[in-house]
N, C-alpha and C positions, 0 to 999 in steps of 0.2 A: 902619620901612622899608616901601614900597609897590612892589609886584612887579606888572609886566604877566607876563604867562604864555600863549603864543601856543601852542596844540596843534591840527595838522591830526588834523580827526575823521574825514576818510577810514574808515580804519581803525578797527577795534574795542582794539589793541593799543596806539596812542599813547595813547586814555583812558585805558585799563586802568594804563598808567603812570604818566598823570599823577594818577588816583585815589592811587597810592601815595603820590607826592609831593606830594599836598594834606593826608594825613595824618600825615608826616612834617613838614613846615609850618607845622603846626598849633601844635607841641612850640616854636616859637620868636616872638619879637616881630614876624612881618613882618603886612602886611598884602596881600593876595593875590587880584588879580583874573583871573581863567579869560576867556579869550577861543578859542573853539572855530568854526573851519573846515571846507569841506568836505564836511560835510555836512547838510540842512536840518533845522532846530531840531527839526522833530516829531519828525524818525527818530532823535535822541537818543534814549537809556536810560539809567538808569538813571544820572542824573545828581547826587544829593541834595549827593554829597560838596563839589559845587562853590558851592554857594548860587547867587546871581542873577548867573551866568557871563554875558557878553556873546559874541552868538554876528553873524558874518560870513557871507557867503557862500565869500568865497576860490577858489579853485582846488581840481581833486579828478579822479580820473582813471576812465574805465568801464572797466566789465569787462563780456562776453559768453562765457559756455558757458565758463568757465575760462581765458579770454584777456585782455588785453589791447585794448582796441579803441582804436587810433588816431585814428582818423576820429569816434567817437564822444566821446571824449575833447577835441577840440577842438570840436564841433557843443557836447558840453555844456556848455564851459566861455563863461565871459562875459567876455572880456578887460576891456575898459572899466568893469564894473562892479568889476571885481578892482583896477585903478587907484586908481578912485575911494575903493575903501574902505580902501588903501594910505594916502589923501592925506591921506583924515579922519582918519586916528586920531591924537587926539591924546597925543602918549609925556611931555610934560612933566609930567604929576602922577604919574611913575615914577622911583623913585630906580633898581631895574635893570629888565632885560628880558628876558626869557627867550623860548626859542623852540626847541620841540618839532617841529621842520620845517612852521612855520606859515608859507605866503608871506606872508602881509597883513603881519604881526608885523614879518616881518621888511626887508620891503619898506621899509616906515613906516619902519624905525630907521635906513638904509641914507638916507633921504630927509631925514632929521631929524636927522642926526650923531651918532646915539646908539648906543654900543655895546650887542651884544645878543650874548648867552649860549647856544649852542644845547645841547641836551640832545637825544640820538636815537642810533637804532640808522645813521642814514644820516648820522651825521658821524664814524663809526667805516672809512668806505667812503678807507684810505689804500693808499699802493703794494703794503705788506704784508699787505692783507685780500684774501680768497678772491674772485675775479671769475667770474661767468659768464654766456651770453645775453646779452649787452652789446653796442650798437653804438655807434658817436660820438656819435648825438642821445640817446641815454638817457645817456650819461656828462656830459653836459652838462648834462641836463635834474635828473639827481642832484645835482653841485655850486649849478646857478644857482637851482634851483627854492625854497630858502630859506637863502638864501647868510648864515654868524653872524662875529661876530669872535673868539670866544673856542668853539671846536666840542670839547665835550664826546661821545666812542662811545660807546656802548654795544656790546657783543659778549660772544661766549663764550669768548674768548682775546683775551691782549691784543696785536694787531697792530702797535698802538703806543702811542708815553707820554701820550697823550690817549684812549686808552679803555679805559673800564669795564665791568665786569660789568653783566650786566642789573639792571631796576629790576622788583622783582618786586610784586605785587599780588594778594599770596596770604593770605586769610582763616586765622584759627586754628581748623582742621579736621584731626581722625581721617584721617590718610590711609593706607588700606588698600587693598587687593587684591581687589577685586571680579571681575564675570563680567563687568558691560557692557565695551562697547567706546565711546567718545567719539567722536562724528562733526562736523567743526565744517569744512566746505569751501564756506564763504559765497559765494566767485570761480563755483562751479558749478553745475551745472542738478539743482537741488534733487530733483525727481521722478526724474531718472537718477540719482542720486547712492542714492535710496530704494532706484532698482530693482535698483542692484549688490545692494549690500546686502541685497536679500531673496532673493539665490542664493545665502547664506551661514544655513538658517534653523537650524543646529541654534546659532547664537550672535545675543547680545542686543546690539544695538548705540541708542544714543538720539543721534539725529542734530538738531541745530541750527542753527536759522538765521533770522535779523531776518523773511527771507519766509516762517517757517513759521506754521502755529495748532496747538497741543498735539492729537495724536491718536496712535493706535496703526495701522499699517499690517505685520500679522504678527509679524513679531521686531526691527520696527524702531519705537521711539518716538520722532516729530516733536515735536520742540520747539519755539518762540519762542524767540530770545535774548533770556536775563534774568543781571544778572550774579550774585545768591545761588545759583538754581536751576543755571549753568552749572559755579560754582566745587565746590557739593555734590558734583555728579556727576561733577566732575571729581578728588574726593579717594579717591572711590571706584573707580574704573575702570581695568582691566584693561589697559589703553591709550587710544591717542591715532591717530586718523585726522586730518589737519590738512595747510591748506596750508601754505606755508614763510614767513608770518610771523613774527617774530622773537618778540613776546611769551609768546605762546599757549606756544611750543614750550621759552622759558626756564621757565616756569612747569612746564612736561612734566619739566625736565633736576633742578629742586629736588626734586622730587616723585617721583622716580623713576620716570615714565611711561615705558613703550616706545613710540612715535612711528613711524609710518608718513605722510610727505608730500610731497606733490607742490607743485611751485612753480608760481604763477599764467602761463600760456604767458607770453611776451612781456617778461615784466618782471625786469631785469636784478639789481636788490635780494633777488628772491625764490629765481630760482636762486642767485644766489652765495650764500644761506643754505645752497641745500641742497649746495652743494659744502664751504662749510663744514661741515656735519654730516657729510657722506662722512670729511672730512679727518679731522675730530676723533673720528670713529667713534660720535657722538651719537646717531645714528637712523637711519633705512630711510629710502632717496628711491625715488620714482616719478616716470618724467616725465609718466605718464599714470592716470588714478586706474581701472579696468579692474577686470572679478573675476580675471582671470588673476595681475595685482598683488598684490589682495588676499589673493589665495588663497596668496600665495607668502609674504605677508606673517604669516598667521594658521596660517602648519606651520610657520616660523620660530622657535627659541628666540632669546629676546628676553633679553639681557642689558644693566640699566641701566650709564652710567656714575656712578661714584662719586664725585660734584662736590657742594659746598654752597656757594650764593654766599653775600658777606656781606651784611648790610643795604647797599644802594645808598644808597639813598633816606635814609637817616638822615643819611647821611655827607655826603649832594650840600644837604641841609636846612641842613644846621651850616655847611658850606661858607658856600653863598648868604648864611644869615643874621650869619655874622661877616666878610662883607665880603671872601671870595674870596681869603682871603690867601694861599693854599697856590698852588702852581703847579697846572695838573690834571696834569703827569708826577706830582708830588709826590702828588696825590690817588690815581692810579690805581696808583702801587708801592702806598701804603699797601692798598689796597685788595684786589688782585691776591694781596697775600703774605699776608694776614689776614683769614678760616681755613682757608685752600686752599693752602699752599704747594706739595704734593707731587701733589693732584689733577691739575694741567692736563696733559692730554698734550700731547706736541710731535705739529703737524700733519703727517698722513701725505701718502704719492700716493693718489688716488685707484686703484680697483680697477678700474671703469669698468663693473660692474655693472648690470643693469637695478634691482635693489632691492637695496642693499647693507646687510646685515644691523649692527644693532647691537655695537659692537665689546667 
């Protein structure tokens, strides 16, 4: 079987997933071509898992100082060339199609009458999932921006019969209880992000990010993002500083992180994470990342919640490669009831807190 596999690389957390499921993949007879969006080839990392992935430009959204920027977001994007690389791809030497909220991928399929498979945390976004920050052009821009026939969730409850647990892309590592603290708020202005953080000096925090170069600035260590060096320290650490993507923070819930995060301004995906986490009592939101936050965040006793997902990734593998037989309701009970039956809690009201402490 020959699988196209469309993943917007915007993001550092759709890789991260689909790293999972290129080695769960692996374990069965397909053959597997990586096609990556979004963003430009160089600024890829840490790529190996994918072998000679074909990479697009596609569609991909700016951020400025923790926002959202509209007006930049359209200046950077290139409609006509995003067309064009819709029209070329060609899907006929693809028995399926996969599609990790990649436009190109899924544009092509939509154009070429091919049904395409979505896999993502934004096709979990149904009546019964947690909304917030949302206006009409972003609920629009959610549905149509990589519209599948067959949309696979991903979340951390199941809102409905088509979504799953996350897809987790966690190394087999000692996870213990360290001092540092993990800083990973890529959407923000990296050198404010330092300067919080060095009014907190009696704790050690190692903050990350694609813009940094490894150095030490008082009790805070700048890092590059690397994904060994990110995952190491992330087995080790004391907590989780992070914006409210969905990845980073599933990997936090395995792991038993305590998690303090703020959602990217503007973008409606990112809070209704963090109202999900309110609901579910998963972690601490900030709407603003501040030392007053921090500080409220770091006198807090931090209790984990008590959840183990299953293998996603194994099960979405066996799926794909025996030809999709199962329904995905029928995928996501299996999934849902085995080894978590009595973990999930039912979603609460929110408190309406400024940092609403871990439940």
């Amino acid at each position: 079987m020959k699988i196209l596999y469309g993943v917007q690389g915007t993001g550092q957390g759709h890789i991260s997933r689909a790293r999972a499921m290129a080695e769960a993949l692996r374990e069965w007879p397909v053959e597997v071509t990586w096609l990556f969006t979004g963003r430009a080839r160089e600024n890829l990392f840490d790529m190996e898992a994918f072998g000679n992935f074909e990479h697009r430009h596609g569609l991909s959204f700016t951020s400025r100082a923790g926002k959202l920027h509209y007006a930049a977001t359209v200046m950077d994007n290139n409609l006509p060339r995003f067309l064009r690389e819709a029209r070329e791809l060609d899907l006929s030497p693809y028995d399926l199609v996969i599609c990790d909220y990649e436009p190109v991928t899924a544009r092509a399929a939509r154009q070429q009458g091919r049904q395409v498979i979505g896999i993502g945390h934004q096709y979990a976004f149904g009546p019964a999932t947690p909304r917030c920050g949302g206006s009409w052009l972003q609920e629009q821009i959610l549905y149509r921006f990589a519209p599948v026939d067959v949309p696979l969730g991903l979340h951390w409850h199941p809102y409905a019969d088509n979504v799953l647990p996350p897809i987790l892309d966690l190394p087999d590592l000692p996870v213990t209880r360290g001092e540092h603290l993990v800083v990973y708020l890529p959407f923000e202005d990296q050198d404010e992000v330092t300067r919080i953080l060095r009014q907190f000096p009696q704790r050690r925090f190692v903050q990350y990010s694609s813009q940094l170069v490894d150095e030490e600035r008082g009790n805070v260590s700048r890092r590059k993002a690397d994904f060994h060096g990110f995952k190491l320290c992330l087995a080790g650490s004391a907590g989780v500083i992070c914006n409210s993507g969905f990845e980073l923070i599933s990997e936090c819930l395995q792991w038993r992180k305590p998690v303090l995060t703020k959602p990217l301004a503007r973008q409606m995906e990112q809070h209704s994470n963090a109202l999900a986490l309110e609901q579910l009592g998963y972690a601490c939101t900030t709407p603003v990342f501040d030392a007053p936050a921090l500080e409220q965040w770091l006198a807090a006793r931090h209790l984990t919640a008590d959840i183990q997902f299953p293998d996603v990734a194994a099960a979405l593998a066996r799926w794909l490669a025996q030809g999709c037989r199962e329904s995905p309701a029928v995928l996501s009970q299996q999934l849902w009831q085995c080894p978590m039956p009595q973990k999930i809690p039912a979603p609460r009201p929110t408190a309406g807190r400024r940092v609403a402490a871990i439940a």
